[in-house]
VEXDREN-2710 file (C-alpha; in Angstrom, 1 decimal):
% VEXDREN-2710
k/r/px/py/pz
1/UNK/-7.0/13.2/2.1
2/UNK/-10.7/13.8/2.2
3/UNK/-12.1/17.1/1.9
4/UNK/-14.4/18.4/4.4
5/UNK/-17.7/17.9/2.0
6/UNK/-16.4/14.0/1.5
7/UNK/-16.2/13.3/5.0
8/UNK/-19.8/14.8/5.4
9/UNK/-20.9/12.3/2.7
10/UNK/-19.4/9.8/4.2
11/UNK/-20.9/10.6/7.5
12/UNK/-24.3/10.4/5.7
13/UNK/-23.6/7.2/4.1
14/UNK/-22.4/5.1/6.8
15/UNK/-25.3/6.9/9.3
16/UNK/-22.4/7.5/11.2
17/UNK/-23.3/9.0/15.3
18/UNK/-23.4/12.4/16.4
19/UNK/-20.8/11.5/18.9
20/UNK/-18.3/9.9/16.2
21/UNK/-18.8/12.4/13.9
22/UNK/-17.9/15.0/16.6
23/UNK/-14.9/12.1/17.6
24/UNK/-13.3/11.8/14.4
25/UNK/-13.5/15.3/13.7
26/UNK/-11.6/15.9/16.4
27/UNK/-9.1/13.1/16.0
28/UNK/-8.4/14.6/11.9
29/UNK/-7.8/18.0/13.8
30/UNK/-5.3/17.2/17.0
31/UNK/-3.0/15.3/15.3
32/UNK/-1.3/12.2/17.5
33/UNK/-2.6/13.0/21.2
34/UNK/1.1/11.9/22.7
35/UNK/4.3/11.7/22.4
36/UNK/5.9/8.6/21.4
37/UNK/8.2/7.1/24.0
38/UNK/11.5/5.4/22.9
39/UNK/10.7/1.7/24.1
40/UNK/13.9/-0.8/25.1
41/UNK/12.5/-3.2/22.2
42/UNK/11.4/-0.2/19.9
43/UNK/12.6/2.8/17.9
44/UNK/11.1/6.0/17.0
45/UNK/10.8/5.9/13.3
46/UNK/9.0/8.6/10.7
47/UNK/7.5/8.3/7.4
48/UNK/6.6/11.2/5.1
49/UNK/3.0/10.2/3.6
50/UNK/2.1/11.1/0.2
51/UNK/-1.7/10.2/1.5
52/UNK/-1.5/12.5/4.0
53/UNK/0.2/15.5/2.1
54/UNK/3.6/15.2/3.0
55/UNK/2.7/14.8/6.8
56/UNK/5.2/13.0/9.1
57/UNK/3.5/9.8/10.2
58/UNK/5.5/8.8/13.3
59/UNK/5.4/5.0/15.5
60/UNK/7.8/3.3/17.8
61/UNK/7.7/-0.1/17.0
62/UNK/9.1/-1.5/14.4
63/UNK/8.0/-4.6/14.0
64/UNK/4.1/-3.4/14.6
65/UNK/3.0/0.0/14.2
66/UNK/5.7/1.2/11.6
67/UNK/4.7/-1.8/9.0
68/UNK/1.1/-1.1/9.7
69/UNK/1.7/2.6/8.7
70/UNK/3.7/1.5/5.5
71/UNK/1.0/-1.0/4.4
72/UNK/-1.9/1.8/4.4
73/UNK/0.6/4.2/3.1
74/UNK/1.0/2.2/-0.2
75/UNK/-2.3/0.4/-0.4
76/UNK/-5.4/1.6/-2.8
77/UNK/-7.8/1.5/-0.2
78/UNK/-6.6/3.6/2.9
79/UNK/-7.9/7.1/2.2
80/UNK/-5.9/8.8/5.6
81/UNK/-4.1/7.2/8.7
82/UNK/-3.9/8.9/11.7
83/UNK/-1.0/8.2/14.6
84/UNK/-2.0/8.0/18.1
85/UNK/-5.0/9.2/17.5
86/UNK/-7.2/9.4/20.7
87/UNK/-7.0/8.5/24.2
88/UNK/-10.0/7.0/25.5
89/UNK/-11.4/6.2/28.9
90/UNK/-12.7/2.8/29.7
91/UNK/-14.5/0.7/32.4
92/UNK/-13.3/-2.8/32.9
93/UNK/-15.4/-4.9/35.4
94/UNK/-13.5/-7.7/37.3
95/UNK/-14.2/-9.8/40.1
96/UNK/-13.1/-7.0/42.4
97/UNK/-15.4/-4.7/41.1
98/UNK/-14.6/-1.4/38.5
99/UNK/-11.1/-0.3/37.1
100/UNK/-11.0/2.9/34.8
101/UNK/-7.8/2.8/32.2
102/UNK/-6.8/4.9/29.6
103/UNK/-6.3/3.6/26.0
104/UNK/-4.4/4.9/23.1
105/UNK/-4.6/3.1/19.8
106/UNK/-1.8/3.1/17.3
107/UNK/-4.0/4.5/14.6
108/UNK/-7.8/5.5/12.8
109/UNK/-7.6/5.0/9.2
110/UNK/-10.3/5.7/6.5
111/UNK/-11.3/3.5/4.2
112/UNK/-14.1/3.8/1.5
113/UNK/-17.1/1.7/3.4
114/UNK/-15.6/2.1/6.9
115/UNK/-14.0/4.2/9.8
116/UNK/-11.1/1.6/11.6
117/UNK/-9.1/2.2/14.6
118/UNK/-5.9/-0.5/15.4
119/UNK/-3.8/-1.7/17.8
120/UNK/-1.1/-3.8/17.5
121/UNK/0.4/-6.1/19.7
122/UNK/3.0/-8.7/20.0
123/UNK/2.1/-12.0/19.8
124/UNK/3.8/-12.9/23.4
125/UNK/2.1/-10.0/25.0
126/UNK/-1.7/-10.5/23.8
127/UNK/-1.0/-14.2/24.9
128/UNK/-0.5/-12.9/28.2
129/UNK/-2.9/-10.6/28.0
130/UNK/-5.7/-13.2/27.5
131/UNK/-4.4/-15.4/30.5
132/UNK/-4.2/-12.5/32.7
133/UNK/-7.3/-10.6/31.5
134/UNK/-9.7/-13.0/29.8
135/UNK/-12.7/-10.7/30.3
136/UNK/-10.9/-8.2/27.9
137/UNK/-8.9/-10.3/25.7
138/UNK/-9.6/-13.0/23.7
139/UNK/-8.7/-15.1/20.1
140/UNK/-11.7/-16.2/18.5
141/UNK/-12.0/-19.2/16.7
142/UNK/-10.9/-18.0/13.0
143/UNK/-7.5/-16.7/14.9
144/UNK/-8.9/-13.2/15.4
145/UNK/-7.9/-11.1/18.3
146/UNK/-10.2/-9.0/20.4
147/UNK/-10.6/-6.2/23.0
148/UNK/-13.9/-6.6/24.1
149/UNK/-14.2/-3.2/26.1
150/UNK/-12.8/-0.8/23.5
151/UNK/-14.6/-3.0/20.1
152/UNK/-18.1/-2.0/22.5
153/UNK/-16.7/1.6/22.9
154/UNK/-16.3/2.5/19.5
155/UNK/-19.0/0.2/17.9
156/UNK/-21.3/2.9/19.8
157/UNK/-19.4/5.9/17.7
158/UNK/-19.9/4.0/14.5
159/UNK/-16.6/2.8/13.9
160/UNK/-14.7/-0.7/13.7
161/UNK/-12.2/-1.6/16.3
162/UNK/-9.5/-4.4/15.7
163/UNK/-6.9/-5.5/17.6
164/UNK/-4.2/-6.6/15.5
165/UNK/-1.5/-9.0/15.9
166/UNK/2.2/-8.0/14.2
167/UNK/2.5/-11.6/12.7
168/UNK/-0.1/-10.2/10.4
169/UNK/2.8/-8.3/8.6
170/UNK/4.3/-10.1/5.6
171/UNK/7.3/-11.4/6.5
172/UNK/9.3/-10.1/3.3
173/UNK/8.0/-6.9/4.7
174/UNK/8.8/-6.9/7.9
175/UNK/12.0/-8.0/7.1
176/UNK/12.9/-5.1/5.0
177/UNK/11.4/-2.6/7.2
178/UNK/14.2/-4.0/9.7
179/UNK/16.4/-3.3/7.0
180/UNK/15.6/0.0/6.2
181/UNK/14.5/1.3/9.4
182/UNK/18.0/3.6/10.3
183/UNK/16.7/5.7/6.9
184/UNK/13.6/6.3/8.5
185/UNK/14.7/7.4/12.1
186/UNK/13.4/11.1/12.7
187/UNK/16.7/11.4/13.2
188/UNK/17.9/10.8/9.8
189/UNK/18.4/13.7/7.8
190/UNK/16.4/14.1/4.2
191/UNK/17.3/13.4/1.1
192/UNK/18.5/16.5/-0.7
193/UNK/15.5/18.2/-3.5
194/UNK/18.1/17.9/-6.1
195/UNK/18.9/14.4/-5.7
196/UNK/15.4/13.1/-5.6
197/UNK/15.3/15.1/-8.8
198/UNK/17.9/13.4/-10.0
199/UNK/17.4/9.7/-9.3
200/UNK/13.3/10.6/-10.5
201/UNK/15.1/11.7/-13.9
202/UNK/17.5/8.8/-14.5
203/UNK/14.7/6.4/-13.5
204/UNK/12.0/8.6/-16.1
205/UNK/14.2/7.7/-18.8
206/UNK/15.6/4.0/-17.8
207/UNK/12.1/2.5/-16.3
208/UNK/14.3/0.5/-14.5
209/UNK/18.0/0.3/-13.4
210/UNK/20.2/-2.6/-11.0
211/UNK/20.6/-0.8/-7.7
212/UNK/24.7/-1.2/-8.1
213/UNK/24.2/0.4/-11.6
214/UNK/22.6/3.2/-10.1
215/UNK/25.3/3.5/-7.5
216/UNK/28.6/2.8/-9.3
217/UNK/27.8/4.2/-13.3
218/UNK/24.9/7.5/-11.7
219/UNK/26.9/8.0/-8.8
220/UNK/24.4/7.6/-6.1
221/UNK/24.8/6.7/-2.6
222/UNK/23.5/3.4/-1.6
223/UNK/21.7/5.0/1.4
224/UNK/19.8/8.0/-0.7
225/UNK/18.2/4.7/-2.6
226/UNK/17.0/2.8/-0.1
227/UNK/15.7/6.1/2.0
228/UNK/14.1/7.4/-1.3
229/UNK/12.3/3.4/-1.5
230/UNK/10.7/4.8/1.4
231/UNK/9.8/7.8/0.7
232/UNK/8.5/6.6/-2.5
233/UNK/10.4/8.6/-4.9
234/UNK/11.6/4.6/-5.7
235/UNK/9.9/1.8/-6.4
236/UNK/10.5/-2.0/-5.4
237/UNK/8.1/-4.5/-4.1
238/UNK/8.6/-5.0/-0.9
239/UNK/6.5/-7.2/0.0
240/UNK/8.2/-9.7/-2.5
241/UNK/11.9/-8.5/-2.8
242/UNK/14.4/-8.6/0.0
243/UNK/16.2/-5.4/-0.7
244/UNK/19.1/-6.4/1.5
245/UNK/20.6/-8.4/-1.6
246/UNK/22.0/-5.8/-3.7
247/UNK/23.3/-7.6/-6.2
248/UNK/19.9/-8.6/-7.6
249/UNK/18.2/-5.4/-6.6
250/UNK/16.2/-3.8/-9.5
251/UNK/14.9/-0.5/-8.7
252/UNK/11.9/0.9/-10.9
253/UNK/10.1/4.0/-11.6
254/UNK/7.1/3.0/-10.4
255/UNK/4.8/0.0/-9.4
256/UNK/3.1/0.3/-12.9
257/UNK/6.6/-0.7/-14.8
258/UNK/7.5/-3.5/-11.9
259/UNK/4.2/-5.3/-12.4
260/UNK/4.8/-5.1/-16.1
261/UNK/8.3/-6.8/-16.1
262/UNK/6.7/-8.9/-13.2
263/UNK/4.1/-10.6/-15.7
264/UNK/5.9/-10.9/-18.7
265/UNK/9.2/-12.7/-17.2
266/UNK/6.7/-14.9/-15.1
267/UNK/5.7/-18.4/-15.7
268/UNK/2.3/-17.2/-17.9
269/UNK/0.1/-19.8/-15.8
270/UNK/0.9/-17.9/-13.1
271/UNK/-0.4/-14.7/-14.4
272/UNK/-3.7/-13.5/-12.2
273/UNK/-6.4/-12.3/-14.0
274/UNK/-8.5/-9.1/-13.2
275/UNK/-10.8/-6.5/-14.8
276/UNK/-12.4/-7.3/-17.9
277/UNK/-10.9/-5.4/-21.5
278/UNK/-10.6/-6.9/-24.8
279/UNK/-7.5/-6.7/-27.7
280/UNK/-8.5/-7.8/-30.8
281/UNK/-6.0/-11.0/-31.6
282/UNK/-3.2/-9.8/-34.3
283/UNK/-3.0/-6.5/-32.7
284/UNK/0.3/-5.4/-31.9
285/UNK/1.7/-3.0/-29.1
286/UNK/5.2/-1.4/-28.3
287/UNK/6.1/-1.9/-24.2
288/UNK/9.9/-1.0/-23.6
289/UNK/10.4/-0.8/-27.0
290/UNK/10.0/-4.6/-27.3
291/UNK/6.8/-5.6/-29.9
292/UNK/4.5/-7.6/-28.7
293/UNK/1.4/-9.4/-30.4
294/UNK/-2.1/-10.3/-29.0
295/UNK/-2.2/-14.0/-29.6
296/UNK/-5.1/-14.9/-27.2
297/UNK/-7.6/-12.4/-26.7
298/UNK/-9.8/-12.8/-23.6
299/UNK/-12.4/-10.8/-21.4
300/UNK/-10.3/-10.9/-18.0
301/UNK/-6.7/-11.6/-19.3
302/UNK/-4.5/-11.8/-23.2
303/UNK/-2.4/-13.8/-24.1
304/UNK/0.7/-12.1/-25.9
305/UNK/3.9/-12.6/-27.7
306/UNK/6.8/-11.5/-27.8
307/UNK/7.7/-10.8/-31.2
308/UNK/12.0/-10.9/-30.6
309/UNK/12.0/-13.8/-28.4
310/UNK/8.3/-16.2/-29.2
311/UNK/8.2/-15.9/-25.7
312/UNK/4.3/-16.1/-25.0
313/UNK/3.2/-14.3/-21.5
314/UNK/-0.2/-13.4/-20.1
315/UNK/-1.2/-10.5/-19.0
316/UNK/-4.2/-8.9/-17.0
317/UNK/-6.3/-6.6/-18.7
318/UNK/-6.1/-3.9/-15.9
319/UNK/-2.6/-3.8/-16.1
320/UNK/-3.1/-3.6/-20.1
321/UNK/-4.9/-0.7/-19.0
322/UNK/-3.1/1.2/-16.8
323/UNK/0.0/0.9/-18.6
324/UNK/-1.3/2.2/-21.8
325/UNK/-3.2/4.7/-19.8
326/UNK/0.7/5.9/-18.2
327/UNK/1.6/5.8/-21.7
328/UNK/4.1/3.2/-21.0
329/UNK/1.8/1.3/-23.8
330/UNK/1.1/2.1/-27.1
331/UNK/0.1/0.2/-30.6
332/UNK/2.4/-0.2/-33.1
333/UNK/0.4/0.5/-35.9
334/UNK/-3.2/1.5/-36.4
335/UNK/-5.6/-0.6/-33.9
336/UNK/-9.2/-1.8/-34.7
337/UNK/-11.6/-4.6/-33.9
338/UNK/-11.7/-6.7/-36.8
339/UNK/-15.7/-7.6/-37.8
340/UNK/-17.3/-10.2/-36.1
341/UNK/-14.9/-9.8/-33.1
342/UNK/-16.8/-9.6/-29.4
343/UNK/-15.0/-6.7/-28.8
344/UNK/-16.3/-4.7/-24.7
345/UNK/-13.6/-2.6/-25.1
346/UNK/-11.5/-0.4/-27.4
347/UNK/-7.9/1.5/-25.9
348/UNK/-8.8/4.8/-27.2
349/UNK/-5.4/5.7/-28.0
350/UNK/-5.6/9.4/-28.8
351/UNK/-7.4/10.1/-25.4
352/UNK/-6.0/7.6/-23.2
353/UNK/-9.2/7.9/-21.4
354/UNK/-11.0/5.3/-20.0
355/UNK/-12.2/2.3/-22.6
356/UNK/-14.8/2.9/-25.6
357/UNK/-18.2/0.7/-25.4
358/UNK/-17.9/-1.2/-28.5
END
């Protein structure tokens, strides 16, 4: 979360208003301004944010606000999500003149460049929404949706407005979020200290262990896993992995290790590139104590083998980096750019800071 002294930066930055300053103050303060109703097509489901401190984030849909709340939970660009986070006042003109309703968003998130509110909708229901209110609602011509009145309301206050549609949400996602939804009912009782202690020791020292492994060999209940996936004490990819099929469920440590295994068991033209950080080629490194050898040095991605198998893979050098940085890296011998190498970057190994200018 930001501190107070961020927020004012921010404010300054962005030349945010007096009157959303005063607004989103306000909205960081009260916490959600209603409580959540138990809908016939939705149930009232919690998740403990690490963003927010270890505050209860709570929605009551499923299949809109709850994903949207996991997304910005466990993406790198949210900086804090807020519930139900105002109720606002606005004027709709019509053919028969002035009606005043009252809207409540499903959330205000902050984001590095930006302040964002959201609401999500149905697909069925914003199509009847622009038939029955075409002066409000709308789908522009990239697919967008909009709310006319309440993007005008807060573009005055200095922040974005979007109205979201739930087929937005991945469907991999969405479809484990139905699955795991019962373990995150605010009914649901918590996961006990000392087996979150537990499963974060066994998967310290394993990186990564089949989910039927963990629950026939470590004795853990198949329901403390998937309820610790969402609290993120586990890691799998949901986006990519249907956790309903057991049998080929790996569960990791953390996102760092998955990504890892992800790259170097995938076809190596599929590999993305990212930030730039050179290897010399001949270097070796340890991951998982399997050795592997920089056969293609390059300034976004390396090329690498692997030493047991001649299995070639490439990886991105930000994940180079944030592995070694995790320590999850390291050379197997003694690492230098040979002369005459164009070399931007050096792994300081004894440091595991950030890279050396060469």
């Amino acid at each position: 979360m930001l501190t107070d002294t961020e927020l004012e930066q921010m404010f300054a930055e962005l030349k945010t208003p007096a009157a959303g300053r005063e607004l989103i103050r306000r909205m960081r303060s009260k916490g959600p301004v209603r409580e959540l109703q138990y809908r016939m097509t939705g149930v009232r489901t919690r998740l403990v944010s690490k963003k927010m401190g270890g505050r209860a984030l709570y929605a009551e849909s499923r299949t809109c606000e709850f994903p949207a709340i996991y997304i910005r939970e466990q993406d790198h660009i949210t900086r804090e999500l807020w519930p139900q986070p105002i109720t606002i006042d606005l004027t709709i003109e019509g053919r028969k003149g002035s009606t005043r309703v009252q809207h409540t968003p499903d959330l205000f998130a902050i984001e590095p460049d930006r302040f964002i509110v959201e609401e999500w909708r149905e697909l069925p229901r914003l199509m009847r929404l622009a038939e029955e209110r075409p002066h409000s609602f709308y789908r522009d011509e990239d697919g967008k949706w909009h709310y006319i009145q309440a993007e005008e309301h807060f573009k005055d206050l200095g922040i974005e407005y979007r109205l979201c549609c739930s087929d937005e949400h991945p469907r991999v996602l969405l479809s484990n979020l139905m699955f795991l939804e019962d373990y995150a009912l605010e009914s649901t009782p918590v996961v006990s200290d000392e087996v979150r202690a537990r499963l974060t020791a066994v998967l310290s020292e394993h990186k990564r262990l089949p989910h039927l492994q963990l629950v026939v060999e470590h004795g853990f209940a198949a329901d403390h896993i998937f309820q610790l996936i969402l609290d993120g004490v586990a890691y799998v990819d949901l986006h990519e992995t249907l956790v309903r099929e057991t049998g080929q469920l790996i569960i990791y440590r953390d996102e760092t290790i998955a990504r890892a295994d992800a790259v170097l068991n995938r076809d190596p033209e599929a590999a993305l590139p990212s930030s730039a950080l050179v290897i010399s080629s001949g270097q070796r490194f340890l991951f998982d104590g399997v050795r592997y050898e920089v056969v293609l040095p390059g300034r976004t991605q390396i090329t690498v083998l692997n030493t047991e198998t001649n299995k070639n893979s490439v990886l991105p050098m930000a994940l180079v980096q944030e592995l070694f940085n995790k320590q999850y890296l390291g050379p197997a011998a003694a690492q230098k750019a040979e002369k005459g190498t164009c070399t931007d970057a050096i792994l300081n190994a004894k440091s595991r800071a950030t890279p050396l200018t060469a």
